[in-house]
C-alpha positions in Angstrom: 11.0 -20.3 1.3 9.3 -20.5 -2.3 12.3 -20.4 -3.7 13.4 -23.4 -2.2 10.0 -25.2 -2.5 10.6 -24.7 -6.1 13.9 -26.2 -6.0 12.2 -29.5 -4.7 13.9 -28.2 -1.3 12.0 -28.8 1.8 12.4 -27.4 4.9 10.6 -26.7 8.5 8.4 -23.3 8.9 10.4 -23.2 12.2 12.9 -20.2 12.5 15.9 -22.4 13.2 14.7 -24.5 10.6 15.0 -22.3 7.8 18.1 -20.5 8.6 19.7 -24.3 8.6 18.2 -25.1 6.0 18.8 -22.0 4.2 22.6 -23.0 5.3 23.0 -25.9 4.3 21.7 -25.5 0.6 24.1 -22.3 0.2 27.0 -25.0 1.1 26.2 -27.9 -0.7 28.4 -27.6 -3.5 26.9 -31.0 -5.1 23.1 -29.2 -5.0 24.3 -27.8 -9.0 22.3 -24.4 -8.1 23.1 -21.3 -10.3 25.4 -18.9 -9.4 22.4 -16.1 -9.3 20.3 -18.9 -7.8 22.4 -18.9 -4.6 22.9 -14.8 -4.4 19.1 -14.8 -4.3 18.5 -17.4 -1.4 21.8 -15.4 0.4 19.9 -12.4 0.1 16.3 -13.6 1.4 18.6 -15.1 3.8 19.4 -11.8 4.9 16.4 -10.2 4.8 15.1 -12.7 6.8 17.7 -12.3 9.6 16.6 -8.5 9.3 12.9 -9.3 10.0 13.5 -11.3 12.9 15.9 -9.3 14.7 13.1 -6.5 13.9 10.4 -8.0 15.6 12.8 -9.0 18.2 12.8 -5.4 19.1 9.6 -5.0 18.6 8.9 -7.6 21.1 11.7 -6.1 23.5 10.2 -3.1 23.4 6.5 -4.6 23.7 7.8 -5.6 27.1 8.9 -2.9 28.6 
């Protein structure tokens, strides 16, 4: 999310929020980001996806 916030782009702390946002930055073609700029939000992306199915299980498990 720093990234972004250093790109001027703001966006919700909310999970759904970033993914979206993270989406929608990654397909604006008109945004004039860097190639290596958008390789490094797609990968935080997928780290972040990683983390939150991580503590997803974590939480599953939690519950049982």
């Amino acid at each position: 999310m720093s990234l972004l916030l250093e790109l001027n782009i703001r966006i919700s702390n909310r999970k759904s929020g970033i993914i979206s946002a993270i989406d929608g930055v990654l397909e604006d073609a008109t945004n004039d980001l860097p190639v290596e700029c958008r390789k490094a939000i797609y990968t935080a992306k997928l780290h972040l996806n990683w983390l939150i199915e991580a503590v997803q299980q974590y939480d599953d498990c939690l519950e049982k």
